[in-house]
N, C-alpha and C positions, 0 to 999 in steps of 0.2 A: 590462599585459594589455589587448588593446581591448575593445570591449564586445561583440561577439561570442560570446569566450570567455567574458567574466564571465555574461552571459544564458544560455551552456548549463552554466555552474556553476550558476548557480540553478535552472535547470531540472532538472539531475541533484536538487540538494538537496530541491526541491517534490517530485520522484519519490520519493525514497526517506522523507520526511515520511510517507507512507501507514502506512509497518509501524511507526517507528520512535515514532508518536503514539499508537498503539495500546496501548501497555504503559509510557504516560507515568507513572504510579503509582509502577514500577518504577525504584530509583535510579540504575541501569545505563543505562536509556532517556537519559537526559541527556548523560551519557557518549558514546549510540556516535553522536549526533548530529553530534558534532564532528570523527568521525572519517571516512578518506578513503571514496569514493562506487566502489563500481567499478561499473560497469555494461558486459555484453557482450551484444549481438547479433549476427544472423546481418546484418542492416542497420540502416544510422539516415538520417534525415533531417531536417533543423532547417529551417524557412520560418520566416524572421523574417518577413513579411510578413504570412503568415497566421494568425500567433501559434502554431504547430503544431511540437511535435517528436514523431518516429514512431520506434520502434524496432520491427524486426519479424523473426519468428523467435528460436525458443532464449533468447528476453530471460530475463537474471540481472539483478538488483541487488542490490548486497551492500554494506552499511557496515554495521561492527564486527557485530553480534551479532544482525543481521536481514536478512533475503532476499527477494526476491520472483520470481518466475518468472511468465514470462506466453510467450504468442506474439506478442501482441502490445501494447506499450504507448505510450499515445498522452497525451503535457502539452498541454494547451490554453493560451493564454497572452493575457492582455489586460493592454494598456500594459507590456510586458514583464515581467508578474507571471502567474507561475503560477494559473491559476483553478480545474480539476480537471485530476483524472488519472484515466483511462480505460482498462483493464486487460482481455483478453479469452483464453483460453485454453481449455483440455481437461485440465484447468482451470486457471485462477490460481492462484496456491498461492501461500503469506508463511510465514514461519516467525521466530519472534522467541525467541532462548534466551541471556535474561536471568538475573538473579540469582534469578528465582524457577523457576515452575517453565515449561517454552515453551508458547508461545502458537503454534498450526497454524490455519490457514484455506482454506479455498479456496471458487472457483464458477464459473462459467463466464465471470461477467462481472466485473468491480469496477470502481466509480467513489467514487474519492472528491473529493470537496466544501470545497473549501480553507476558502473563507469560512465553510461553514455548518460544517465541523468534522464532518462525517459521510463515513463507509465503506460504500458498501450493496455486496455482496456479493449477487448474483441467479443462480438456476440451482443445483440442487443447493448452496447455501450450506450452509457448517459452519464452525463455529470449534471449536475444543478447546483446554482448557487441563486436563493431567492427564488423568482422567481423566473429567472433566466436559465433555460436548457439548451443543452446539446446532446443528442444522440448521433448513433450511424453505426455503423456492421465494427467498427473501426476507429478508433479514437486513439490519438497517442498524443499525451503532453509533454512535451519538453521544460522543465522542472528551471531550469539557468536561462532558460531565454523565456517562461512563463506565455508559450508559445504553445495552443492545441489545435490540430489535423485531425482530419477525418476521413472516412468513408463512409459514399451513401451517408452524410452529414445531411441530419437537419436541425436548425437552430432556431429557437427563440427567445427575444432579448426584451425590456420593456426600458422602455425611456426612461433617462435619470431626471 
Protein backbone atom coordinates (compact mmCIF):
# COMPACT_ATOMS: atom_id res chain seq x y z
CA UNK A 1 0.00 0.00 0.00
CA UNK A 2 2.02 3.35 -0.73
CA UNK A 3 1.70 6.08 1.60
CA UNK A 4 -0.71 7.89 0.06
CA UNK A 5 -3.34 5.34 0.69
CA UNK A 6 -2.15 4.65 4.10
CA UNK A 7 -2.47 8.69 5.07
CA UNK A 8 -6.13 8.78 3.60
CA UNK A 9 -6.69 5.66 5.86
CA UNK A 10 -5.65 7.60 8.65
CA UNK A 11 -7.34 10.32 7.90
CA UNK A 12 -10.79 8.37 7.28
CA UNK A 13 -9.89 6.84 10.97
CA UNK A 14 -9.14 10.53 12.68
CA UNK A 15 -12.57 11.42 11.04
CA UNK A 16 -14.72 9.00 12.22
CA UNK A 17 -12.60 9.13 16.03
CA UNK A 18 -15.04 12.21 16.50
CA UNK A 19 -18.46 10.05 17.24
CA UNK A 20 -16.81 6.85 17.94
CA UNK A 21 -14.87 8.69 21.33
CA UNK A 22 -17.81 10.17 22.33
CA UNK A 23 -19.46 7.01 23.98
CA UNK A 24 -16.00 5.57 24.81
CA UNK A 25 -17.60 4.50 28.29
CA UNK A 26 -19.63 2.30 26.07
CA UNK A 27 -18.16 -1.43 25.60
CA UNK A 28 -19.34 -1.48 21.90
CA UNK A 29 -17.45 1.88 21.30
CA UNK A 30 -14.24 -0.24 21.32
CA UNK A 31 -15.54 -2.59 18.95
CA UNK A 32 -16.96 -0.35 16.08
CA UNK A 33 -13.49 1.25 16.16
CA UNK A 34 -12.07 -1.48 14.42
CA UNK A 35 -14.30 -1.90 12.01
CA UNK A 36 -14.51 -0.86 8.19
CA UNK A 37 -14.87 3.38 7.54
CA UNK A 38 -17.36 4.04 4.85
CA UNK A 39 -17.31 7.51 4.00
CA UNK A 40 -19.50 9.03 0.79
CA UNK A 41 -19.70 12.40 -0.64
CA UNK A 42 -20.89 14.34 -3.30
CA UNK A 43 -16.69 15.26 -3.61
CA UNK A 44 -13.44 14.73 -1.82
CA UNK A 45 -10.15 16.26 -2.08
CA UNK A 46 -6.91 15.13 -0.41
CA UNK A 47 -3.61 18.05 -0.58
CA UNK A 48 -1.05 16.36 0.89
CA UNK A 49 0.79 19.39 0.81
CA UNK A 50 -1.34 21.38 2.54
CA UNK A 51 -2.21 18.89 5.11
CA UNK A 52 -6.06 19.29 4.11
CA UNK A 53 -8.59 16.71 3.17
CA UNK A 54 -12.16 18.09 2.06
CA UNK A 55 -15.19 16.34 1.53
CA UNK A 56 -18.15 18.35 0.40
CA UNK A 57 -21.72 17.83 0.00
CA UNK A 58 -24.28 14.94 1.37
CA UNK A 59 -20.92 13.79 3.58
CA UNK A 60 -21.95 10.31 5.55
CA UNK A 61 -19.44 8.48 7.61
CA UNK A 62 -20.45 5.42 8.94
CA UNK A 63 -18.28 2.65 10.88
CA UNK A 64 -20.17 -0.09 12.80
CA UNK A 65 -22.70 1.70 15.12
CA UNK A 66 -21.85 5.53 14.58
CA UNK A 67 -22.64 8.16 11.74
CA UNK A 68 -22.00 11.46 10.98
CA UNK A 69 -23.36 13.69 8.40
CA UNK A 70 -22.22 17.16 7.54
CA UNK A 71 -21.98 19.21 4.25
CA UNK A 72 -19.23 19.64 4.62
CA UNK A 73 -16.02 17.94 6.44
CA UNK A 74 -12.72 19.17 6.57
CA UNK A 75 -9.18 16.88 8.54
CA UNK A 76 -6.52 19.11 8.97
CA UNK A 77 -3.31 17.39 9.12
CA UNK A 78 0.29 18.17 10.56
CA UNK A 79 3.36 15.92 9.84
CA UNK A 80 0.77 13.61 8.32
CA UNK A 81 -1.12 13.32 11.59
CA UNK A 82 -4.44 14.26 11.95
CA UNK A 83 -4.90 17.44 14.15
CA UNK A 84 -8.75 18.52 14.14
CA UNK A 85 -11.60 17.77 12.30
CA UNK A 86 -13.92 20.51 11.07
CA UNK A 87 -17.57 19.78 10.44
CA UNK A 88 -20.22 22.32 8.98
CA UNK A 89 -23.70 21.62 8.09
CA UNK A 90 -27.65 22.56 8.47
CA UNK A 91 -26.74 21.05 10.66
CA UNK A 92 -24.11 18.43 11.62
CA UNK A 93 -25.63 15.73 12.96
CA UNK A 94 -23.70 12.03 14.63
CA UNK A 95 -25.63 9.49 15.86
CA UNK A 96 -24.07 6.71 18.02
CA UNK A 97 -26.47 3.40 18.87
CA UNK A 98 -24.49 1.45 20.89
CA UNK A 99 -25.29 -1.04 23.67
CA UNK A 100 -26.86 1.49 25.75
CA UNK A 101 -29.08 3.76 24.89
CA UNK A 102 -28.10 6.42 21.41
CA UNK A 103 -26.31 9.22 21.71
CA UNK A 104 -27.99 12.28 18.74
CA UNK A 105 -26.12 15.57 18.41
CA UNK A 106 -26.07 18.10 16.14
CA UNK A 107 -25.08 22.08 15.32
CA UNK A 108 -24.13 23.97 12.68
CA UNK A 109 -20.54 23.71 13.31
CA UNK A 110 -18.32 20.95 14.98
CA UNK A 111 -14.78 20.88 15.56
CA UNK A 112 -13.07 18.44 17.26
CA UNK A 113 -9.59 18.87 18.90
CA UNK A 114 -7.51 15.55 18.48
CA UNK A 115 -4.87 16.63 20.97
CA UNK A 116 -6.82 18.29 23.44
CA UNK A 117 -9.64 15.47 23.25
CA UNK A 118 -12.53 17.91 22.96
CA UNK A 119 -15.95 18.26 20.59
CA UNK A 120 -17.25 21.83 20.63
CA UNK A 121 -20.47 21.71 18.78
CA UNK A 122 -21.45 25.74 18.05
CA UNK A 123 -24.92 27.11 16.65
CA UNK A 124 -28.02 25.72 17.86
CA UNK A 125 -25.92 22.80 19.75
CA UNK A 126 -27.78 19.68 21.25
CA UNK A 127 -26.85 16.41 22.33
CA UNK A 128 -29.44 13.70 23.61
CA UNK A 129 -29.22 10.79 25.15
CA UNK A 130 -32.88 9.22 25.83
CA UNK A 131 -34.57 11.35 26.89
CA UNK A 132 -32.09 13.68 28.52
CA UNK A 133 -31.04 17.00 26.61
CA UNK A 134 -28.78 19.57 26.37
CA UNK A 135 -28.65 22.40 24.11
CA UNK A 136 -27.03 26.09 24.10
CA UNK A 137 -25.26 28.44 21.41
CA UNK A 138 -22.19 26.43 22.64
CA UNK A 139 -21.31 22.92 23.86
CA UNK A 140 -17.90 21.37 24.15
CA UNK A 141 -17.28 17.82 25.64
CA UNK A 142 -14.21 16.91 26.92
CA UNK A 143 -13.89 13.28 25.75
CA UNK A 144 -11.02 11.95 28.92
CA UNK A 145 -12.77 13.64 31.50
CA UNK A 146 -16.42 12.79 29.96
CA UNK A 147 -17.09 16.30 30.99
CA UNK A 148 -19.74 18.79 28.98
CA UNK A 149 -19.83 22.91 29.03
CA UNK A 150 -21.86 25.16 27.65
CA UNK A 151 -23.31 28.25 26.63
CA UNK A 152 -26.58 29.71 27.02
CA UNK A 153 -27.01 25.87 28.33
CA UNK A 154 -30.16 24.60 28.77
CA UNK A 155 -30.76 21.18 30.15
CA UNK A 156 -33.11 18.47 30.63
CA UNK A 157 -32.63 15.43 32.62
CA UNK A 158 -35.38 12.76 33.80
CA UNK A 159 -35.09 10.83 37.05
CA UNK A 160 -33.37 7.25 37.04
Amino acid sequence: MNNTMILLKKVMLATFFIVTTVVAADKGAANSTNMPIDLEADSGTYDQIAGLATYTGNVKVTQGVATIWADKLTVVLKDNVAERIEATGKPVRFKYTGDKQPIEGQGKQALYKITDKTITLTGDAMVKQGIDVVKGTQLIYHLDQEIIQGQRVKMTFSPK
